[in-house]
LUMDOTOR-321637 format. One record per residue (C-alpha): residue in one letter; x, y, z. Coordinates in steps of 0.001 Angstrom, whole numbers, padded with zeros to 6 digits. Layout:
+-----+---------+---------+---------+
| res |    east |   north |      up |
+-----+---------+---------+---------+
|   A |       X |       Y |       Z |
...
+-----+---------+---------+---------+
//
This chain:
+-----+---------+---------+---------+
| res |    east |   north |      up |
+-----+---------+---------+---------+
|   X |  010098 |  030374 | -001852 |
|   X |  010944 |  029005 | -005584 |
|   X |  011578 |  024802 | -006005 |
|   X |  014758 |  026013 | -005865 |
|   X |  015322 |  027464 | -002844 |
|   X |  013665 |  024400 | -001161 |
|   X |  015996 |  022566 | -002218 |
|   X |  018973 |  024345 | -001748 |
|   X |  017708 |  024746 |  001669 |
|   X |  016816 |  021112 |  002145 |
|   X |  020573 |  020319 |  000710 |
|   X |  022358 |  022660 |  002967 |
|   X |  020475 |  021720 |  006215 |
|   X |  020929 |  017967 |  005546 |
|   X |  024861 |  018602 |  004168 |
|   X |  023677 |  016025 |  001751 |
|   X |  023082 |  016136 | -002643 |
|   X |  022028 |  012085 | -001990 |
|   X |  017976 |  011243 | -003257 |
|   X |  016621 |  008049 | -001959 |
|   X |  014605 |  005670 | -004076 |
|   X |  011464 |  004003 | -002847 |
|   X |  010638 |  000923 | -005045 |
|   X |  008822 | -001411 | -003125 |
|   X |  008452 | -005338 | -004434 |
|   X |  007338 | -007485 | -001866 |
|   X |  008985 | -010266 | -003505 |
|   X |  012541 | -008913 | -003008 |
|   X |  011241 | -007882 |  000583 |
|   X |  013614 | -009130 |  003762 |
|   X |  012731 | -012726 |  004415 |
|   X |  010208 | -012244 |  007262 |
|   X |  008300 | -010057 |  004973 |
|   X |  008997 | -011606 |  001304 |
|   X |  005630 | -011536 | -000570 |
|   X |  003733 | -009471 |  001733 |
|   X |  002182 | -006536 |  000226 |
|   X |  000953 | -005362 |  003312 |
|   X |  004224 | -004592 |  004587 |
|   X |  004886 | -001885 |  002073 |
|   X |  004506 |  001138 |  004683 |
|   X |  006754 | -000027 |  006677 |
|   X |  009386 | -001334 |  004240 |
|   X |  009625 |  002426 |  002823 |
|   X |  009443 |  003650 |  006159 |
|   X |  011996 |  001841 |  007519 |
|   X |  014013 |  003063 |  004394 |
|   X |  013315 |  006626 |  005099 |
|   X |  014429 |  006619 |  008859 |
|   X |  017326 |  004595 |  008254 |
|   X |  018292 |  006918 |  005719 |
|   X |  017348 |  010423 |  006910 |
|   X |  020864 |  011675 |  007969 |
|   X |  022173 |  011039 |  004405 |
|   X |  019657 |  011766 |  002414 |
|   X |  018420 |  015445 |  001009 |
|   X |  015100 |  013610 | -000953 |
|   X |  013307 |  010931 | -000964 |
|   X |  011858 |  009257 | -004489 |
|   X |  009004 |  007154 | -004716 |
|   X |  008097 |  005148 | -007747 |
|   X |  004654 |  005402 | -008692 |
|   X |  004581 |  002184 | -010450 |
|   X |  005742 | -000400 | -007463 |
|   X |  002686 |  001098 | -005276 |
|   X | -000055 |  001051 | -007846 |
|   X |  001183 | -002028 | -009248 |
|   X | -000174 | -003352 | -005510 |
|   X | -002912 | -001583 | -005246 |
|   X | -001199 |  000603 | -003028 |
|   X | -001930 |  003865 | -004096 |
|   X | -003312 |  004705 | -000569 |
|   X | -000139 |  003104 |  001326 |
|   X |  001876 |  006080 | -000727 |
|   X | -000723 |  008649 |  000658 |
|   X | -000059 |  007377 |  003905 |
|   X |  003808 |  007168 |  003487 |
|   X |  004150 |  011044 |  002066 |
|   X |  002357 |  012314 |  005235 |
|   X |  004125 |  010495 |  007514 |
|   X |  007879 |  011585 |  005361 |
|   X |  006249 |  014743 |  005365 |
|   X |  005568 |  015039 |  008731 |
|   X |  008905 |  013546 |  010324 |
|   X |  010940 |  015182 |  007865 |
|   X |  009993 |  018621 |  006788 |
|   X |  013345 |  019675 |  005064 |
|   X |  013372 |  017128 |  003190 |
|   X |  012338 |  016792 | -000503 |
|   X |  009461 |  014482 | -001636 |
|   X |  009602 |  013953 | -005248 |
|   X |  007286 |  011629 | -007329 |
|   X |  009222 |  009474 | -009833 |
|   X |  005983 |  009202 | -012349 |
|   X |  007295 |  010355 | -015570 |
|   X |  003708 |  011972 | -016653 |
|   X |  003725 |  013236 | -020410 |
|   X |  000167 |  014274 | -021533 |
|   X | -001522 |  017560 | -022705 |
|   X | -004694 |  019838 | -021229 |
|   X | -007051 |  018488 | -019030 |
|   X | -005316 |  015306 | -018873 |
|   X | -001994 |  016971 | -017402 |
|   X | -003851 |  019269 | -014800 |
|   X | -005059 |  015552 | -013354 |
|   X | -002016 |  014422 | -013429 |
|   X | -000629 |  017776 | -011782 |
|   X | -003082 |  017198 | -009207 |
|   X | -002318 |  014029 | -008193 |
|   X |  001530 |  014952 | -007448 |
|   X |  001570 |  017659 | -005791 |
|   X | -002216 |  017035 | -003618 |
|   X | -002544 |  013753 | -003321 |
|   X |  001125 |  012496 | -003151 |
|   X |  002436 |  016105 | -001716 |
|   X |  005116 |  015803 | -004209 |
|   X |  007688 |  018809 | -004113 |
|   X |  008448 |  017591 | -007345 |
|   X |  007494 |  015393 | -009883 |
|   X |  009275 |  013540 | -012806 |
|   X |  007955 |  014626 | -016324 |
|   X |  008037 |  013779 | -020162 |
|   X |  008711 |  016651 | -022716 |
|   X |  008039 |  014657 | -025782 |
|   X |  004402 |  016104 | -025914 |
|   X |  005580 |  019790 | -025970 |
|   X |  005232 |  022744 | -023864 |
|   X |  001595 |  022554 | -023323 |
|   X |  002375 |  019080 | -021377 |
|   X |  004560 |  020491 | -018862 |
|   X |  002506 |  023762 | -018422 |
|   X |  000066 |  022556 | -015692 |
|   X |  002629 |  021747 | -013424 |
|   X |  004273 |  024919 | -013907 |
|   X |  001094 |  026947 | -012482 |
|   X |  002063 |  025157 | -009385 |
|   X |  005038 |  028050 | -008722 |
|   X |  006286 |  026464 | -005468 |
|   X |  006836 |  022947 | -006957 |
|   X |  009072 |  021505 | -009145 |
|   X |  009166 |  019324 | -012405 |
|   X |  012308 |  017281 | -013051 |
|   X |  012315 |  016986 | -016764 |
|   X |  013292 |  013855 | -018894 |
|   X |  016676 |  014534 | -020873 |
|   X |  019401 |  012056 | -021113 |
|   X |  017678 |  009083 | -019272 |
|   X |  020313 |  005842 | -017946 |
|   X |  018773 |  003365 | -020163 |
|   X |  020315 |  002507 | -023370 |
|   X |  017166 |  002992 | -024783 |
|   X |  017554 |  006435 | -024389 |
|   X |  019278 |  006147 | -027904 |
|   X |  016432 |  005740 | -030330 |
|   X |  015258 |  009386 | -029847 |
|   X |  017435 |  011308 | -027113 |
|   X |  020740 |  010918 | -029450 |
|   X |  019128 |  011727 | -032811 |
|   X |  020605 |  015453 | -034138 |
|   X |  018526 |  018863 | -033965 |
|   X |  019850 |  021791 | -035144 |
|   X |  023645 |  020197 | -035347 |
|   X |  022937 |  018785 | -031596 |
|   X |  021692 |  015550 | -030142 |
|   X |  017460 |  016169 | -029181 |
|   X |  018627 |  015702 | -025345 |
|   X |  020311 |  019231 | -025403 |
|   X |  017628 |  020696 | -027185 |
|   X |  015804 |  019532 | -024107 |
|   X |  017887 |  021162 | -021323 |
|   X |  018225 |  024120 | -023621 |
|   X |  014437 |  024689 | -023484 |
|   X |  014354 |  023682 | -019693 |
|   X |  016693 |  026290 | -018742 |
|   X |  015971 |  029076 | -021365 |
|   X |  011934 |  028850 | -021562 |
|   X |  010700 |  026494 | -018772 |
|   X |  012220 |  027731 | -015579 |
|   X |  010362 |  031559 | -014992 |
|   X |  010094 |  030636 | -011659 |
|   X |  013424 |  028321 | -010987 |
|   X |  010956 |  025230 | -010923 |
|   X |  012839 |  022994 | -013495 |
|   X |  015533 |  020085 | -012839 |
|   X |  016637 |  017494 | -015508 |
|   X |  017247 |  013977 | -015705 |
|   X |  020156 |  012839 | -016752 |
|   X |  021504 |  009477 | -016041 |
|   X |  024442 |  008001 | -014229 |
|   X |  025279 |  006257 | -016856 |
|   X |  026404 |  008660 | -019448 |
|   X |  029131 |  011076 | -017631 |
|   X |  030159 |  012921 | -020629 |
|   X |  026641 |  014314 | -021400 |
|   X |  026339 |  014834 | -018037 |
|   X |  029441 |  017465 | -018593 |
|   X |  027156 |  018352 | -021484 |
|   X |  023510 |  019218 | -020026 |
|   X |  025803 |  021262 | -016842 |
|   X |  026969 |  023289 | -019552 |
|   X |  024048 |  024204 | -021710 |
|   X |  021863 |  024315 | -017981 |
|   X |  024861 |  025245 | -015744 |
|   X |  022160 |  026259 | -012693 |
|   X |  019729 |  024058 | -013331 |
|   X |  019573 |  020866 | -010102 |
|   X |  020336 |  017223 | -011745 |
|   X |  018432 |  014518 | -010805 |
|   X |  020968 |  011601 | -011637 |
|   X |  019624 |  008169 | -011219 |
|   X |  021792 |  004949 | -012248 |
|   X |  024581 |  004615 | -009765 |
|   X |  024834 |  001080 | -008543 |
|   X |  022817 | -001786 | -010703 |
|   X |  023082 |  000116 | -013678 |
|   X |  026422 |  000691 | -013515 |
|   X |  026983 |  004382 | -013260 |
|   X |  030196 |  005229 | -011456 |
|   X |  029885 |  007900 | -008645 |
|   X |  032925 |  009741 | -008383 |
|   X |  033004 |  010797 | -012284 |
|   X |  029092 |  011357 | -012036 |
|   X |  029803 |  013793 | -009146 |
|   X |  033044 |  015230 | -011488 |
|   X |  030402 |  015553 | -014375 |
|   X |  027659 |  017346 | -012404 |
|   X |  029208 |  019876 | -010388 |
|   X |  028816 |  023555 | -011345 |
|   X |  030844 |  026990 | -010258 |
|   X |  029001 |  026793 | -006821 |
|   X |  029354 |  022845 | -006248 |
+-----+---------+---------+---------+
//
């Protein structure tokens, strides 16, 4: 079974295209548990079983657990996710980016010690960055294009080839990348219109769309944007 598959299958069975965030800070924590790092397990937990019948995939951010010292409480939170929830994704939001030896660690570390389905990756390093993960033919890599901060600007927007670099990106994604239907893109909330964009130059490649809510991305014309032939 491709990346693919698994999640088509995970999205038909749970009737559901919604991905869940898990970033834990203890200081924004309900009031019997503000401040208490030690409560992280069960903050997510609580998260992912309140959450379950909506939800397709869950997404963990890297960065809130190791920023505790946590990295074990993640361990412990994809085998329980794992366990309860089967047909579910489990994606690692870790945005690696790094070549050789460095990558394979990296590779490692998502999809055996965090059982990531997927993970979240950088392009800007080149081919040889994202090829690790790609010898991992039953997982996925959700690629970097058109991220939701304005940021994104500096380097995503600048022209290639009569384009802005972010197409170049999903071009490459879904023309060189994806020999075995591993490869999703990121493209924020945010930005609708390239949204439209990316579906067109990677019309069956699965969106990862983060941004609705705080940062102000609007769901219906997200949802408009990102739709292909087969919805």
């Amino acid at each position: 079974m491709t990346f693919l598959d698994m999640l088509q299958r995970a999205e038909r069975q749970n009737a559901s295209l919604l991905c869940v965030g898990l970033d834990p800070e203890p200081a924004k924590f309900p009031r019997h548990w503000q401040g208490d790092a030690s409560k992280i397990f069960d903050f997510c937990a609580a998260i992912v079983d309140a959450t379950k019948d909506l939800a397709c995939a869950f997404k963990p951010q890297i960065a809130y657990f190791a920023s505790q010292r946590a990295e074990s409480v993640l361990e412990k939170l994809a085998v329980a996710a794992r366990d309860r929830y089967p047909h579910h994704i489990w994606l690692l939001d870790a945005k690696r980016g790094d070549i050789g030896s460095t990558a394979e660690h990296y590779a490692r570390e998502a999809y055996d010690r965090y059982q990531a389905d997927a993970v979240t990756v950088s392009p800007y390093m080149g081919t040889d960055s994202l090829a690790p993960y790609l010898q991992y033919k039953d997982r996925g890599i959700f690629v970097l294009c058109r991220t939701p901060n304005s940021g994104g600007d500096d380097f995503q927007m600048l022209s290639t080839d009569h384009h802005p670099l972010y197409v170049e990106v999903a071009t490459q994604a879904a023309q060189r990348w994806n020999q075995y239907q591993q490869i999703g893109l990121v493209v924020g909330a945010t930005y609708p219109r390239e949204i439209e964009i990316v579906r067109q130059v990677a019309p069956d490649l699965p969106l990862l769309i983060p941004g609705i809510g705080a940062q102000g991305g609007d769901l219906i014309a997200t949802v408009r944007a990102g739709r292909n032939e087969s919805g």
